[in-house]
C-alpha positions as CSV (number, residue, x, y, z in Angstrom):
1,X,76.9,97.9,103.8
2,X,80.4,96.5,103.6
3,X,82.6,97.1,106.6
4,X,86.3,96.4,107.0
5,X,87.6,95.7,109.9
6,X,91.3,96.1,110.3
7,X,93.1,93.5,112.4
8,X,96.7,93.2,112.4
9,X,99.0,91.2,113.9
10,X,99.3,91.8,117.5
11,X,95.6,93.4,117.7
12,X,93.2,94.2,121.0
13,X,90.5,91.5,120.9
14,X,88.3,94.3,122.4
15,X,88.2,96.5,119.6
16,X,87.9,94.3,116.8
17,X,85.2,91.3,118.1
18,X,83.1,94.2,120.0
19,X,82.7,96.4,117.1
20,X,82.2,93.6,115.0
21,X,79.7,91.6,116.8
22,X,77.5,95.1,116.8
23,X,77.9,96.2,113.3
24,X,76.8,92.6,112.6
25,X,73.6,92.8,114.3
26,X,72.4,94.8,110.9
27,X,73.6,91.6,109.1
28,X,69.5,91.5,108.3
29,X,69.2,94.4,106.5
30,X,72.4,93.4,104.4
31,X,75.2,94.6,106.0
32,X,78.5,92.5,106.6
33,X,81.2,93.9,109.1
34,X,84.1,91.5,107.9
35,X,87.8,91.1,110.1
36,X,90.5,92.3,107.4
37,X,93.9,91.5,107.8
38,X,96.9,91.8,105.7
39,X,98.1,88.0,106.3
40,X,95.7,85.1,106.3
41,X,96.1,84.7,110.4
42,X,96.5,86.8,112.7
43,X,97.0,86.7,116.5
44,X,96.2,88.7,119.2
45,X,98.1,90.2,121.7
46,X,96.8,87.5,124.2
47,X,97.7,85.0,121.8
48,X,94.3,84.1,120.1
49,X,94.3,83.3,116.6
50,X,91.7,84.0,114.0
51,X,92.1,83.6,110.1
52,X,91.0,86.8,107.7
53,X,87.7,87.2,106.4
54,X,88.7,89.6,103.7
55,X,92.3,90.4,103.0
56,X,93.4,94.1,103.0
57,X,92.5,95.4,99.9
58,X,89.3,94.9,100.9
59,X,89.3,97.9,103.0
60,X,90.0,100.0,99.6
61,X,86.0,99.0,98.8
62,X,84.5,98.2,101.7
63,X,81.5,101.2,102.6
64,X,83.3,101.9,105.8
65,X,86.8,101.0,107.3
66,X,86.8,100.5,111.3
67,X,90.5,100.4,112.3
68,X,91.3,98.7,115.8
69,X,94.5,99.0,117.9
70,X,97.3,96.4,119.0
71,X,100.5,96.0,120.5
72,X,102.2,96.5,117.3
73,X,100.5,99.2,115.5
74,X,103.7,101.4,115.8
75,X,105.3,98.9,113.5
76,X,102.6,98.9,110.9
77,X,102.4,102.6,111.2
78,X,106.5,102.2,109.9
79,X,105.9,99.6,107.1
80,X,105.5,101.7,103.9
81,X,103.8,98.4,102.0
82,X,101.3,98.2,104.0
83,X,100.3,101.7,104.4
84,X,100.5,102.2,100.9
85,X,97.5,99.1,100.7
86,X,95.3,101.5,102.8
87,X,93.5,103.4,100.3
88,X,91.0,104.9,102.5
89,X,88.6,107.9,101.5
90,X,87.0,109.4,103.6
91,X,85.0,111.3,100.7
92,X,83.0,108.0,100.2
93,X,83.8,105.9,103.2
94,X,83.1,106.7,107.0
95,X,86.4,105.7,108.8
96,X,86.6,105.3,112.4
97,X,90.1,104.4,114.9
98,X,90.3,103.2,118.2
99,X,93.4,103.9,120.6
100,X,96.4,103.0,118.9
101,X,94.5,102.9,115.2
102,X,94.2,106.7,115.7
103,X,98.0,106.9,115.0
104,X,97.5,105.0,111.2
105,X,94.9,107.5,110.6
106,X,97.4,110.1,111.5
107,X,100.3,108.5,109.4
108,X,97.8,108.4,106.4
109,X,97.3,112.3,107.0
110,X,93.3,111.4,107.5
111,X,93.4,113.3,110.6
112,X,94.9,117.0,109.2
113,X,94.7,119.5,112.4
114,X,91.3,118.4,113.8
115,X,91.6,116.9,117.3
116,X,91.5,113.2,118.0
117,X,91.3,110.4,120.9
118,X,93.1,107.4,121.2
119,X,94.2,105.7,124.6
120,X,96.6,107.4,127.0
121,X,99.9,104.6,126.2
122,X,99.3,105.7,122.2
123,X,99.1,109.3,123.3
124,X,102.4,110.7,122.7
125,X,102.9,109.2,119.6
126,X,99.8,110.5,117.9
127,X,101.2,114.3,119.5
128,X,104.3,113.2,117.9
129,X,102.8,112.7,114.7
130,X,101.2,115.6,115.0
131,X,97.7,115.0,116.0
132,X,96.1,117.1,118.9
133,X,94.7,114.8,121.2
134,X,91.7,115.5,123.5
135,X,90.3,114.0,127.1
136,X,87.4,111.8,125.6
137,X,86.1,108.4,124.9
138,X,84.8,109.6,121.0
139,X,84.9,112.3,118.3
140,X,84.1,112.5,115.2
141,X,84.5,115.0,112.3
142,X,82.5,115.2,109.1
143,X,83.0,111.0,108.0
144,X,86.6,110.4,110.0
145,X,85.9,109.3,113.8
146,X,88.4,108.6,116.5
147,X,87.4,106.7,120.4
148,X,89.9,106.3,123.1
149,X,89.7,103.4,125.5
150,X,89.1,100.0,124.6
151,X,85.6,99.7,125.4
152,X,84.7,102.8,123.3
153,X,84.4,100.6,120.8
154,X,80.9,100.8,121.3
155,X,80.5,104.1,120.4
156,X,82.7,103.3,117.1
157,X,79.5,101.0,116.2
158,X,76.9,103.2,117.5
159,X,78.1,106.4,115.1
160,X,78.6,104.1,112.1
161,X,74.9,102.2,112.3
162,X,73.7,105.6,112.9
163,X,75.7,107.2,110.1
164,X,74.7,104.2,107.5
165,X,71.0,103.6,108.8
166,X,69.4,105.1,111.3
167,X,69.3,106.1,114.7
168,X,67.1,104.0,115.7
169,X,69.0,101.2,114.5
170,X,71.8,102.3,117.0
171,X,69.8,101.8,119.4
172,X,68.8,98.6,119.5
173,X,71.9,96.8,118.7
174,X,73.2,98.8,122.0
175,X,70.0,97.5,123.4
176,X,70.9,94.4,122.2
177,X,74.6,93.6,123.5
178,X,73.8,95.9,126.8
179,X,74.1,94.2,130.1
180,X,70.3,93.0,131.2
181,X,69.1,95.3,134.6
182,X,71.3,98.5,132.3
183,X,69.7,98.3,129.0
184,X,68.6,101.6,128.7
185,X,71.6,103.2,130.6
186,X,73.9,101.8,128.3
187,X,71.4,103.3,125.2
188,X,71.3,106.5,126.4
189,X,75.0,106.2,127.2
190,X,76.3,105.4,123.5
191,X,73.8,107.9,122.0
192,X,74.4,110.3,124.2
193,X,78.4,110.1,123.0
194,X,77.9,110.1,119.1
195,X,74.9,112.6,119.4
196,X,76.9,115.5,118.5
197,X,78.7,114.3,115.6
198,X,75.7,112.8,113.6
199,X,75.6,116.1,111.2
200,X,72.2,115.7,109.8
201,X,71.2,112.8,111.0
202,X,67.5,112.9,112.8
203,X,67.9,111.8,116.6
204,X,65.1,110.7,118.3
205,X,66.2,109.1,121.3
206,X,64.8,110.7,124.5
C-alpha cells in the first residue's frame, strides 16, 4: 500500500510525522506512507524543515491520501494550481483530513452534505464552505474520513491499517507507539473511535 501524505508549507508536525511513523509500522508487509509535498522543502509552522518524499502528483496514485493541517491551509485551499494537482478518488482511494485538511476536502467537494471534524480554529471556515461540522475527534463515511484535534491523528492511522489490512494490524502498531504502563488503554482507545466506521470490516478487539 502506497500512502500520500500531504504536507504543505506551513504544516502541523503532529499530524504528518504521527500518522506517518504509524502507517509505516506496516512497512513489512509492503506498505510505504511517503511525506508529499508540492515543492521539494517544506517547513513547518515551528520552523522545521524536511525535503519531499514524493512530489504531489503522487497523491493522484498513491492507495490512500492522508491530508494534514497547517497554518496556511486557507491559502492552499485558494490556490486553484494546486487544487487542480489533487486528483483524489475516493472510489479507489481511502482519504482521510485532519483539522484544517478537512477544509481541502471540502473545497474539493469530497465532503458533499455528510458531517465532518476538524479543529475548533478551522471550524468556521469548513461551516463556511459548507460542511456541517460535529463535536468529535473522528468520522468517517464510506472511504472519506475526517479527525479533529491534533493528536487524533492516531485514529487517522488506526481506520486506514484497519481499512487496508486488518484489525488486528491496528492494533499493534497502536500497541506499538502507546505510552508503556497505557498500552492497552490507548488500543482500546483508538479502536474504540474507528470501530463504527469499519463497514464490513471484522473487529475482534475485546
Amino acid at each position: 500500500m502506497q500512502i500520500a501524505v500531504l504536507t504543505f508549507d506551513g504544516f502541523n508536525e503532529l499530524d504528518s510525522f504521527i500518522a506517518a511513523g504509524i502507517l509505516n509500522r506496516m512497512r513489512a508487509k509492503g506498505w510505504g506512507a511517503y511525506i508529499t509535498s508540492p515543492t521539494p522543502e517544506v517547513t513547518s509552522m515551528n520552523g522545521v524543515t524536511v525535503r519531499r518524499q514524493q512530489p504531489l502528483e503522487f497523491a493522484a496514485t498513491a492507495d490512500a491520501v492522508l491530508i494534514g493541517s497547517g497554518v496556511k491551509t486557507r491559502d492552499v485551499a485558494k490556490d486553484p494550481v494546486i487544487l487542480g494537482q489533487l486528483n483524489l478518488n475516493p472510489a479507489r482511494q481511502l482519504i482521510g483530513a485532519q483539522c484544517s485538511g478537512t477544509l481541502l476536502l471540502a473545497k474539493l467537494g469530497l465532503l458533499g452534505g455528510l458531517p465532518a471534524c476538524t479543529d475548533l480554529t478551522t471550524k468556521p471556515w469548513v461551516l463556511e464552505a459548507g460542511v456541517d461540522v460535529i463535536d468529535a475527534p473522528f468520522v468517517a463515511h464510506g472511504n472519506v474520513a475526517t479527525a479533529g484535534g491534533c493528536l487524533a491523528s492516531q485514529y487517522l492511522a488506526t481506520w486506514m491499517i484497519a481499512r487496508m489490512a486488518t484489525v488486528e494490524d491496528a492494533m499493534e502498531a497502536i500497541h506499538y507507539v502507546a505510552p508503556v504502563g497505557e498500552k492497552d488503554r490507548y488500543v482500546t482507545q483508538a479502536i474504540d473511535a474507528v470501530r463504527p466506521h469499519l463497514l464490513d470490516c471484522a473487529v475482534h478487539a475485546a
